[in-house]
C-alpha positions in Angstrom: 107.6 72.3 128.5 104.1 72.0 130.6 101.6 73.8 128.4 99.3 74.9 131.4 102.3 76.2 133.0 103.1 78.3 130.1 99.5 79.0 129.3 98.9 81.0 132.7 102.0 82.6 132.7 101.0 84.4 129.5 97.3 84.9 129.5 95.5 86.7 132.0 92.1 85.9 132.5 90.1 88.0 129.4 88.0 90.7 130.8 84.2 91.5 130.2 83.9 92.1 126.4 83.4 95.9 125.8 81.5 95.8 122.6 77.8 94.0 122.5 77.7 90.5 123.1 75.1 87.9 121.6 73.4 85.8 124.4 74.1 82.2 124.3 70.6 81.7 122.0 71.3 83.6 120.2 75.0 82.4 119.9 73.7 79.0 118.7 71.7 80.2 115.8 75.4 81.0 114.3 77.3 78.3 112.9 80.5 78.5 110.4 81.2 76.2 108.3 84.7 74.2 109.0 86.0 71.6 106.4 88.5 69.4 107.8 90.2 67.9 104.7 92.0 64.4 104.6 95.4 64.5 106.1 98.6 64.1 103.8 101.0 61.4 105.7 102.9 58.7 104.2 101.4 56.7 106.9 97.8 54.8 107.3 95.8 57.1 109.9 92.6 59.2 110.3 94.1 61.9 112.1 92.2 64.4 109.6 88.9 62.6 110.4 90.0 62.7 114.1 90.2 66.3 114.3 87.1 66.6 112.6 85.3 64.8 114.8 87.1 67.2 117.9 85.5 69.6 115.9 82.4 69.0 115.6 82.0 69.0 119.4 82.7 72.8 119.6 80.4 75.3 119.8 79.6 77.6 116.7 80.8 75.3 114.4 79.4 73.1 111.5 82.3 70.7 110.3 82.6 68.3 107.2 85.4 66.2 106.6 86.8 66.0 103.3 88.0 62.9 101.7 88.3 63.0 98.5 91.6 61.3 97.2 93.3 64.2 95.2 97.2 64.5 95.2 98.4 66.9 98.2 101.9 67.4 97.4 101.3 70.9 97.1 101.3 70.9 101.2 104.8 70.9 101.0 104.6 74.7 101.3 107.1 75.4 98.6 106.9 78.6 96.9 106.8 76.7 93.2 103.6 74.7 94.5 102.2 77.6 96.9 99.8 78.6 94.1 98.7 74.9 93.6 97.6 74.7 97.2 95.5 78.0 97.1 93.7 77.3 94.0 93.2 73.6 95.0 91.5 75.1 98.7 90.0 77.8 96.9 87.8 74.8 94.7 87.3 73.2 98.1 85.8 76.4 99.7 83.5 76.7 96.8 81.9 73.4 96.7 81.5 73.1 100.4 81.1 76.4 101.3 83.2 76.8 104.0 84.1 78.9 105.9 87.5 78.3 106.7 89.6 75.0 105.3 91.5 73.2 108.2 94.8 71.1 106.0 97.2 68.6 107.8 100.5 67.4 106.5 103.2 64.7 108.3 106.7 65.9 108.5 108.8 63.2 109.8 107.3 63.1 113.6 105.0 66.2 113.4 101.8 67.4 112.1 101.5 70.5 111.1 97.9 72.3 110.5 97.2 75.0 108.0 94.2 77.4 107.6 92.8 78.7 104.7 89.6 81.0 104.2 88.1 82.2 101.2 89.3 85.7 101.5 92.4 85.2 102.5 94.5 87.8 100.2 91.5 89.7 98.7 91.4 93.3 100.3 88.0 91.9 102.5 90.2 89.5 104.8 89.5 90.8 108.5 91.7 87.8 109.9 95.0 87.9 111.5 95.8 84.3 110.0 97.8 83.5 106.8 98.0 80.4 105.1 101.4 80.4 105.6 101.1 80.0 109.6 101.8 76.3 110.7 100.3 74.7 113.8 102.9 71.7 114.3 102.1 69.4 117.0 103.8 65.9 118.0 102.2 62.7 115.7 102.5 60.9 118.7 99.5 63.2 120.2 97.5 62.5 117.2 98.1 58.1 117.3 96.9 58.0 121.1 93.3 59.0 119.8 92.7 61.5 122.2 93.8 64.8 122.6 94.5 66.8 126.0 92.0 69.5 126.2 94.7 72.4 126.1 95.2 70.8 122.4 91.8 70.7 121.3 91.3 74.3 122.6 94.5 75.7 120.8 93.2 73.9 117.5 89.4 75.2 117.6 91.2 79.1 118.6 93.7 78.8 115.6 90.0 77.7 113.5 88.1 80.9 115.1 90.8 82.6 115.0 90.8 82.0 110.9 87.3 83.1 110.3 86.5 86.0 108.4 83.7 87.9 109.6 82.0 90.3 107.2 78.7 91.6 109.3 78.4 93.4 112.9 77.1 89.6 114.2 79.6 87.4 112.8 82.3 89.8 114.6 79.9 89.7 117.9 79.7 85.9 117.7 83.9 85.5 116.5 84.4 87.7 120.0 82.3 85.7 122.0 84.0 82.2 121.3 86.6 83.7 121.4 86.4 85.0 124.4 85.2 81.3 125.7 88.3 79.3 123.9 90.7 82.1 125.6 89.1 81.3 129.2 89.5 77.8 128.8 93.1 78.1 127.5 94.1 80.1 131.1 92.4 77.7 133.4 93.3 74.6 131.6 95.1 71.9 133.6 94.8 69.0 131.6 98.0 69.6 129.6 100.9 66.8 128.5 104.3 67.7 128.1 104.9 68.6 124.8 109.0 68.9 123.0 110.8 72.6 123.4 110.8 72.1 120.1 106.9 73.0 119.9 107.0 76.7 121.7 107.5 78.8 118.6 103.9 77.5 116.5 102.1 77.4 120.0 103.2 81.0 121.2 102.4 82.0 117.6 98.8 80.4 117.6 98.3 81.4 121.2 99.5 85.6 120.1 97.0 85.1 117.3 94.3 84.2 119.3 94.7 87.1 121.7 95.0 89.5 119.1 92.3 87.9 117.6 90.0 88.7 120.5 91.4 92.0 121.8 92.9 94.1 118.7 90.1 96.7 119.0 91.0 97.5 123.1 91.9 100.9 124.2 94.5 100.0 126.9 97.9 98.7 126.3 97.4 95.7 129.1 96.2 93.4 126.2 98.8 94.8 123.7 101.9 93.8 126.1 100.4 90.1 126.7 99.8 89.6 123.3 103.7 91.3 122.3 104.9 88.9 125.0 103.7 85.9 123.1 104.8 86.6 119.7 108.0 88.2 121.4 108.7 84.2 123.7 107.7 82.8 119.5 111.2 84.8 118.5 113.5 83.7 121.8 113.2 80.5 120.4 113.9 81.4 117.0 116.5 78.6 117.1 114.1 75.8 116.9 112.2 77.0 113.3 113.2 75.0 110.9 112.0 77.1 108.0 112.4 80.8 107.5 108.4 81.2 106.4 107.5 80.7 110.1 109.6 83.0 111.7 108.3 85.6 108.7 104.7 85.3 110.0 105.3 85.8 113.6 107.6 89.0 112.3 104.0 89.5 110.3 101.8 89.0 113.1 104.0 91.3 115.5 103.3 94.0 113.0 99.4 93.3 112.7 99.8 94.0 117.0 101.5 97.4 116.2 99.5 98.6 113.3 96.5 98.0 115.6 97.5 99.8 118.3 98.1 103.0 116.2 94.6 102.7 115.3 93.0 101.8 118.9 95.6 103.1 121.6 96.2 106.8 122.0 99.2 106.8 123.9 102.7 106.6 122.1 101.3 106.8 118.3 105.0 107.2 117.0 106.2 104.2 118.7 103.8 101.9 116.9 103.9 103.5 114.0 107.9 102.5 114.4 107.0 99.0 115.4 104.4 98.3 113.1 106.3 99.3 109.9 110.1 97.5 111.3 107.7 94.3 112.2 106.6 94.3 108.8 109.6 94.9 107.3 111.6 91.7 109.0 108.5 89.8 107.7 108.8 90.9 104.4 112.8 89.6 104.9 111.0 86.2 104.9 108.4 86.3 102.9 109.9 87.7 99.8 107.9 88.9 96.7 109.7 86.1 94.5 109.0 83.2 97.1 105.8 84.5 98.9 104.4 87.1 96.9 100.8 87.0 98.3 102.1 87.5 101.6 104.2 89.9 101.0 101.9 92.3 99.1 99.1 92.1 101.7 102.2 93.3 104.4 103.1 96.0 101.3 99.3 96.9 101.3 99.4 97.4 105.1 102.7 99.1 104.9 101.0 101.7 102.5 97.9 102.2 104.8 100.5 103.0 107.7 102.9 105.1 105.9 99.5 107.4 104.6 98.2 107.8 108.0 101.4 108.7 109.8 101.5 111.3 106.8 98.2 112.9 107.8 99.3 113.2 110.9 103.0 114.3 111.0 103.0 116.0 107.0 105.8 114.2 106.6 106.2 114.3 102.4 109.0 111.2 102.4 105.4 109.2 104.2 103.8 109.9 101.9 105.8 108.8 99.1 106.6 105.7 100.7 102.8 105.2 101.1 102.6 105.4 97.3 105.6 103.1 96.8 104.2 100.3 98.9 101.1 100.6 96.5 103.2 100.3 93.4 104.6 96.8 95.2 101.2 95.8 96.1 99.7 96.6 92.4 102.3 94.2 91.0 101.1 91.2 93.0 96.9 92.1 93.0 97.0 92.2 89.1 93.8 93.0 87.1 93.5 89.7 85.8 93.7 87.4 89.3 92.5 90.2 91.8 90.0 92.5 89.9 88.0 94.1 93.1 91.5 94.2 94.8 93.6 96.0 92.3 90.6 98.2 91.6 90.4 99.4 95.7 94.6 100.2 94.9 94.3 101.6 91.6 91.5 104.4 93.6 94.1 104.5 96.3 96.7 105.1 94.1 94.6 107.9 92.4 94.4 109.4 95.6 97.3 109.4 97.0 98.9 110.4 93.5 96.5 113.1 93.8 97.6 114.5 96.7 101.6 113.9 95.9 101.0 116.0 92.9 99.0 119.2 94.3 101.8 119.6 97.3 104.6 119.0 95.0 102.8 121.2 92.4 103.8 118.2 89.4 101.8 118.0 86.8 103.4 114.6 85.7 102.5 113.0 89.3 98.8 114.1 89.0 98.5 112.9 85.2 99.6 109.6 86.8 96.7 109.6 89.0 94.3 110.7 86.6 95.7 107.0 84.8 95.3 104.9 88.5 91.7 106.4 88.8 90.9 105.7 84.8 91.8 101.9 85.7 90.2 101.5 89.2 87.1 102.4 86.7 87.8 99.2 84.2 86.3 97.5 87.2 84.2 100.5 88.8 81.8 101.2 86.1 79.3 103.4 85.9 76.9 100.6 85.4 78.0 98.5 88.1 78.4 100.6 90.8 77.3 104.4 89.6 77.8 105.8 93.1 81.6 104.6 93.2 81.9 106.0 89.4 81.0 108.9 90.2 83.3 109.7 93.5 86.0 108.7 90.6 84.8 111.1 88.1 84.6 114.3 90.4 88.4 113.3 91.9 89.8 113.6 88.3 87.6 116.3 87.5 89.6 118.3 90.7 92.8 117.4 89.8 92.0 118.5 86.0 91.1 121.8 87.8 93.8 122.4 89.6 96.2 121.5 87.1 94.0 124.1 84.6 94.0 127.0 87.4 97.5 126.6 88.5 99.0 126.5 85.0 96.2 129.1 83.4 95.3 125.8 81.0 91.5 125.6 79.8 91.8 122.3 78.0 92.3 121.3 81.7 89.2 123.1 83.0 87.3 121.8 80.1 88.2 118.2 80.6 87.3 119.2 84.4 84.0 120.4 83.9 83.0 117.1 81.6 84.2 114.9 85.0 82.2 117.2 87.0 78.7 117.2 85.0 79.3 113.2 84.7 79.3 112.5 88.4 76.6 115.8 88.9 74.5 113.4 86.5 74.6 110.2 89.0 73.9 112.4 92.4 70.9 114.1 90.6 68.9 110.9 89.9 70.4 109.5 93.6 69.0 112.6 95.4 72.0 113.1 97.5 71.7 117.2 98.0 75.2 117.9 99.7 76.5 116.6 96.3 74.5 117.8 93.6 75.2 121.3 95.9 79.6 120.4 96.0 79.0 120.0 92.6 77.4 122.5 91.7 79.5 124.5 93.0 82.6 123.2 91.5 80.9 123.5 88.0 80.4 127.1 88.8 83.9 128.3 90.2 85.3 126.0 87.2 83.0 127.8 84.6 84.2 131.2 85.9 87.4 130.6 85.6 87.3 129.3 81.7 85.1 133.0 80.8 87.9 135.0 83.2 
């Protein structure tokens, strides 16, 4: 397989970026922070101190190699040691403050490269890349001490490509060398021949890093080139040796769809479809007993998907499967390992619980949400973050008044009223005026009803 070749027959050039773009001074004032940890091989090399030093020469990034002797057996990327690896990289990412961790690991004749960012299963995580997602490349590349370019280029787009980008300029700045590692990629001509064997991880790393750059676009041009990558990853099925793999290309085909329902306004439905079936086949391989991480991140999207297709369409049975993909998400974020995470689907919960219960008229369902809302506070608190609290407080204090107006109950009405002076209390001393006046309001129409 000639790399180049394949390169420009899947890329097109990327066009002019249509969001803001920093200049390049202002580009250089950005740097994230790459640690490139010791390779595990059963051989004497530096290949991890190798690609460290290909790092370094790329723009945007600050990069530390890591060579601390510490047992890496973990890297094995079995599901009884998957845990090891994340809390071992998690440590890492602390003490170095990384941005993103880059791990290498021998198998026989290959190396395979893994990525791992701080906020890789929390809620926050704005990347396309899972830990789980394996870069394999030949070890004979690796011994000859110098890379071709095509290599270096799909290494530093799969690190990019990793970042998590929390502000407006870390976005701008992820776009624009992006944008740079994707023009290089389509022009490159300094490619070796690499194995057949090799397509599957490089059309996966090369999908990612389109999507990575054009997820947000409005026309379907970028979708189809980036579905023709991941889609060319699948034809050669055949040649993945582990199921895992093929799960995150299944996972990454339904990032591309649920994106498109978001950004493209032509044929909704049909991503909707494709997102939800993409995920699905990932979720095939990347179980809840094996991967459960991955797995309830795809349930979490799964639930955002089914919700919104639900606003649209009032579909009821999208609704409930919405709510259902929480419940599988809720068991894998628990309190104790996940706090902010399981808090932001416990609210979720409450809401869509909410909802389920008023156009199903049950009283069980919205007692149940009443509970999901009472926990996302454990976390929540008034203290902490009163503004949050208080949204909380005046949903239960409406489904406490609807459940006391539909069923003539002023225990209900009551309990509503103490929600709704607890979260009038916090807008009063915030000065927000369209709330104190909602809820003012609600107070009123709630009191009426208990003297009626």
């Amino acid at each position: 397989m000639n790399l180049v070749d394949m390169l420009k027959n899947t890329f097109l050039q990327p066009k002019a970026a249509q969001t803001e773009e920093l200049s390049p001074e202002a580009a250089l004032q950005i740097n994230f922070k790459v640690a490139v940890i010791e390779f595990a091989e059963n051989v004497e090399s530096n290949n991890g101190e190798l690609v460290a030093r290909l790092l370094k020469n790329q723009e945007g990034l600050s990069v530390h190699y890591f060579d601390e002797p510490f047992n890496k057996s973990f890297l094995n990327l079995e599901s009884r040691s998957f845990f090891d690896l994340i809390d071992k990289g998690q440590a890492i990412l602390d003490r170095t403050g990384a941005d993103v961790l880059v791990w290498g690991y021998r198998e026989a004749d290959r190396i395979r490269l893994n990525f791992q960012t701080g906020l890789q299963y929390e809620k926050e995580d704005s990347a396309f890349v899972s830990l789980l997602d394996s870069l394999f490349l030949p070890a004979a590349v690796f011994e000859q001490g110098t890379f071709p370019l095509s290599i270096v280029n799909l290494i530093y787009g799969a690190v990019v490509s990793s970042l998590n980008t929390p502000t407006k300029q870390l976005k701008i700045q992820k776009r624009y060398l992006l944008k740079k590692i994707i023009a290089r990629l389509s022009s490159d001509n300094s490619a070796k021949n690499l194995s057949i064997d090799y397509i599957p991880y490089i059309m996966n790393f090369l999908g990612i890093i389109y999507l990575s750059y054009c997820y947000q676009n409005e026309t379907d041009k970028d979708f189809k080139i980036v579905q023709n990558l991941f889609q060319t990853a699948i034809k050669h099925q055949d040649l993945i040796k582990s199921p895992i793999h093929l799960g995150c290309i299944y996972f990454h085909l339904g990032q591309l769809y649920d994106s498109a329902t978001r950004y493209i306004q032509k044929h909704p439905q049909a991503y909707y479809k494709g997102a939800i079936n993409y995920y699905r086949y990932a979720q095939k391989y990347l179980s809840k007993y094996n991967y459960p991480y991955d797995y309830g991140c795809i349930s979490y999207k799964l639930a955002h998907l089914f919700y919104n297709y639900w606003r649209q369409k009032e579909d009821l049975q999208a609704l409930r499967d919405a709510v259902f993909n929480l419940r599988e998400a809720e068991k894998i974020f628990t309190h104790a390992l996940f706090p902010e995470f399981w808090a932001a689907i416990q609210n979720e919960l409450g809401h869509m619980l909410s909802l389920l219960g008023s156009l199903t008229n049950s009283s069980e369902i919205s007692e149940v949400a009443v509970n999901s809302f009472k926990n996302c506070q454990k976390v929540v608190t008034e203290r902490r973050e009163p503004l949050e609290w208080a949204k909380i407080q005046e949903e239960i204090g409406e489904i406490y008044y609807r459940l006391g107006r539909n069923n003539e109950d002023n225990d209900n009405l009551e309990e509503a009223l103490e929600y709704f002076h607890d979260a009038l209390y916090i807008y009063e001393n915030m000065e927000m005026e369209d709330a104190v006046k909602r809820l003012t309001s609600s107070i009123s129409k709630t009191s009426r009803l208990i003297n009626n």
